[in-house]
N, C-alpha and C positions, 0 to 999 in steps of 0.2 A: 810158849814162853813161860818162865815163872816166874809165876808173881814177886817171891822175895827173894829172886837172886838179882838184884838188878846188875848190868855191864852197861858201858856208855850207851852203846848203841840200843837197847832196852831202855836205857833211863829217857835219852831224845825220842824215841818214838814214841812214849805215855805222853810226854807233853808233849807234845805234836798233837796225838793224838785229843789229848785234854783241851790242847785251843780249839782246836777245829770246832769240836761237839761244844765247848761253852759259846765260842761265838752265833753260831747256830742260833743254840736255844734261849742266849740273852737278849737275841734281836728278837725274837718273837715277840707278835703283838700279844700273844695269850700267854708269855708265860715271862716276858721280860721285862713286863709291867711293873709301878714301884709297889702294888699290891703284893706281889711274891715277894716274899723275906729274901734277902740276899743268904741266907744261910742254908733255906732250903733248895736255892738255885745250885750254889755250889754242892751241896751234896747230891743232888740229880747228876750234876753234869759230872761227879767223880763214877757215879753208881753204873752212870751208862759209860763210861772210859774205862771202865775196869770189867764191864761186857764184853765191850768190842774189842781192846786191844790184846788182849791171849791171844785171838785170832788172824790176828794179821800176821804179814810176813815182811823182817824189814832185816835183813839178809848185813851181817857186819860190814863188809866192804864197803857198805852206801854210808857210812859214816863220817859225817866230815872231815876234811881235814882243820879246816882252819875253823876260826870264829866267823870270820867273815861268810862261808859257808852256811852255817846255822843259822845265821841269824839271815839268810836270803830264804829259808825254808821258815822259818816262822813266820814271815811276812808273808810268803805263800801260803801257808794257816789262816791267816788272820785276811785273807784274799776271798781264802775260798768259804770261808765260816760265812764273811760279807755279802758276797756272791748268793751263796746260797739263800742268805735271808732274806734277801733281796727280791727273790724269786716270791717267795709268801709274803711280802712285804707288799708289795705289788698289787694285788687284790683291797688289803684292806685299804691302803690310800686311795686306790681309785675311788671306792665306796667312800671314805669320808672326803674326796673331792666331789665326788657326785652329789653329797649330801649338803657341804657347803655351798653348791651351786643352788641344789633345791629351798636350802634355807633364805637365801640370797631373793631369788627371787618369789621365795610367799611373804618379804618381809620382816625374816627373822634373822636378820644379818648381826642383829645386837643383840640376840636371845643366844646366850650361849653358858654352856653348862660345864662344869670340871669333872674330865676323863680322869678316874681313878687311877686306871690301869698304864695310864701314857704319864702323868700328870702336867696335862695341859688342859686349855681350854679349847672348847670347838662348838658350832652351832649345835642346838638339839635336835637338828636332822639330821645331821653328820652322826652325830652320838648315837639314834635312837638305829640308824643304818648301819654300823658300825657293832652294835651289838647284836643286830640280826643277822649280818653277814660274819659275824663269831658263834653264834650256837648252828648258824647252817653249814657252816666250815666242821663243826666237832660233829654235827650227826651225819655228816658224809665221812667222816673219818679221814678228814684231811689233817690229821696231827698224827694219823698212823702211816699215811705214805710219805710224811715230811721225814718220818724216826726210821723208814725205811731205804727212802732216798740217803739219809745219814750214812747207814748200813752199807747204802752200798757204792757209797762216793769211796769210803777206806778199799773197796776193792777194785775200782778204777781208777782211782789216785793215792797211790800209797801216803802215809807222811813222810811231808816233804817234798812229794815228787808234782807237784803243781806247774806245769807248763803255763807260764802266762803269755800268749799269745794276741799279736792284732785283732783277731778272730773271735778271741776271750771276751777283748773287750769291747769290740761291736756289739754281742749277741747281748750284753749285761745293758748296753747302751740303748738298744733293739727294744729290753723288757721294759727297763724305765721307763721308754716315752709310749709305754701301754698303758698308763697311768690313766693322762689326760684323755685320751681316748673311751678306755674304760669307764673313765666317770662320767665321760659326754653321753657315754651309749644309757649307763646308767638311770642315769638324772632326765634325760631327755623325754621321756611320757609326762611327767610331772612338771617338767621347764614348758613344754606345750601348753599343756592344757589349763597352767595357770597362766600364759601369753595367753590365750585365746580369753582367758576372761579379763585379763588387763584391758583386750581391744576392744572387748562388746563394754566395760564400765566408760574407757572413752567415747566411744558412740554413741551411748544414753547420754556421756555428762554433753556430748557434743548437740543431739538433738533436743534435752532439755537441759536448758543451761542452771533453770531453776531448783532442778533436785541437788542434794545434797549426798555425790556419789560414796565421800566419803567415811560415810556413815556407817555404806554399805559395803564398798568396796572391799576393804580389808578385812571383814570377817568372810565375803564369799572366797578372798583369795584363799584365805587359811584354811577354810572348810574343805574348798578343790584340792589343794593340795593335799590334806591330809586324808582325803578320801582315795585319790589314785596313790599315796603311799601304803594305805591297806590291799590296794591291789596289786601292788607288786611286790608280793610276798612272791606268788608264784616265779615270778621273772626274776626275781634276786635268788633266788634255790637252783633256777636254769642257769643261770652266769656263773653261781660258784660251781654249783656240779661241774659245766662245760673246763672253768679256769682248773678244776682238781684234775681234769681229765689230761689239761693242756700243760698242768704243773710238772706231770713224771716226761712230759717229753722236754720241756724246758731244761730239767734236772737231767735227764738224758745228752742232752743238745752240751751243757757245761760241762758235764764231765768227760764228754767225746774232746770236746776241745783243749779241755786242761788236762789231759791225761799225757803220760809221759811219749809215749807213744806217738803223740801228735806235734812230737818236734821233727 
């Protein structure tokens, strides 16, 4: 295609093209944050649109005829952009559920700190989880198979040609409710082992009514806690690695099903 001749059908496939990849990348936890200038967003998401789209193939007949038309393929843009961010989206909320949970019960339900990057507020083990399962996300190169899945959603779903199907949206249905699960599996060594010292502080205050559990209580909770979240560094590196693994077949599984083919 060239660049500066544009025809209708050239001008609707760049913006096609252009939501798809903005929606994408503005849902990212790492790069849709309000920390990103909105100016540098926009010019990434023109810089990677003007990559991708010379290459594609979007043949003038499939041109609409009507408006009505277009604007059913934009909405299928703004489906599949959704869709897809959904997928990466997925991981990090499990981790700040699981983190919430963990904060919850060492006691820090009201200790809660401002996410730059979201700008919200969340506990500081949600946060503190939240940024570990973000630099263990970038040094697996999970932002290189997300820009590659990109790549290759244009060539199994052309713009516009997004099949939204029953099947579509079971499977999107499917990843979300990985969430809670995700965070259970997550948070769970840490929801343990600080329950197990909740029941042995009841059992002292139960066998000596005279001590003063609370004294002690809530620094051994904090200290347990924050001791088995040093140790699961390991197991938070295992879960993303495994989800990065499980992400391109995800990303596989949505574009078999949205593809035009699959009507």
């Amino acid at each position: 295609m060239n660049l500066f001749n544009f025809n209708p059908a050239d001008f609707l496939s760049f913006l096609l093209t252009l939501m798809r990849i903005s929606l994408v990348l503005f849902i990212m936890p790492f790069f849709g944050g309000k920390v990103t200038p909105v100016p540098l967003k926009a010019a990434l998401c023109l810089i990677l649109t003007i990559a991708l789209w010379p290459t594609l193939s979007f043949p003038g007949q499939q041109l609409p005829a009507n408006t009505w038309a277009i604007v059913v393929m934009l909405i299928g843009e703004i489906t599949l952009g959704l869709v897809m961010g959904i997928v990466v989206n997925v991981l990090f909320a499990a981790v700040q559920t699981g983190g919430s949970l963990i904060g919850f019960q060492m006691g820090f339900s009201m200790v809660n700190v401002a996410d730059p990057m979201t700008g919200t507020n969340e506990s500081i083990t949600a946060h503190f989880m939240y940024m570990v399962t973000f630099m263990t996300f970038l040094i697996l190169d999970g932002h290189l198979l997300l820009l590659r899945a990109l790549a290759e959603s244009f060539q199994r779903i052309p713009p516009g040609g997004l099949y939204l199907s029953p099947a579509l949206a079971r499977e999107v249905l499917g990843m979300s409710s990985q969430i809670f699960v995700l965070g259970i599996k997550i948070a769970a060594p840490v929801m343990v082992a600080v329950f197990l010292v909740d029941l042995a502080i009841a059992l002292v205050g139960r066998a000596a009514p005279q001590m003063s559990i609370l004294s002690f209580g809530f620094p051994l909770k904090i200290i347990t806690g924050f001791l088995f979240l040093g140790l699961m560094f390991t197991i938070m590196a295992r879960y993303v690695g495994q989800f990065i693994i499980n992400m391109d077949a995800m990303f596989h599984s949505i574009f078999m099903l949205g593809a035009p083919l699959a009507r």
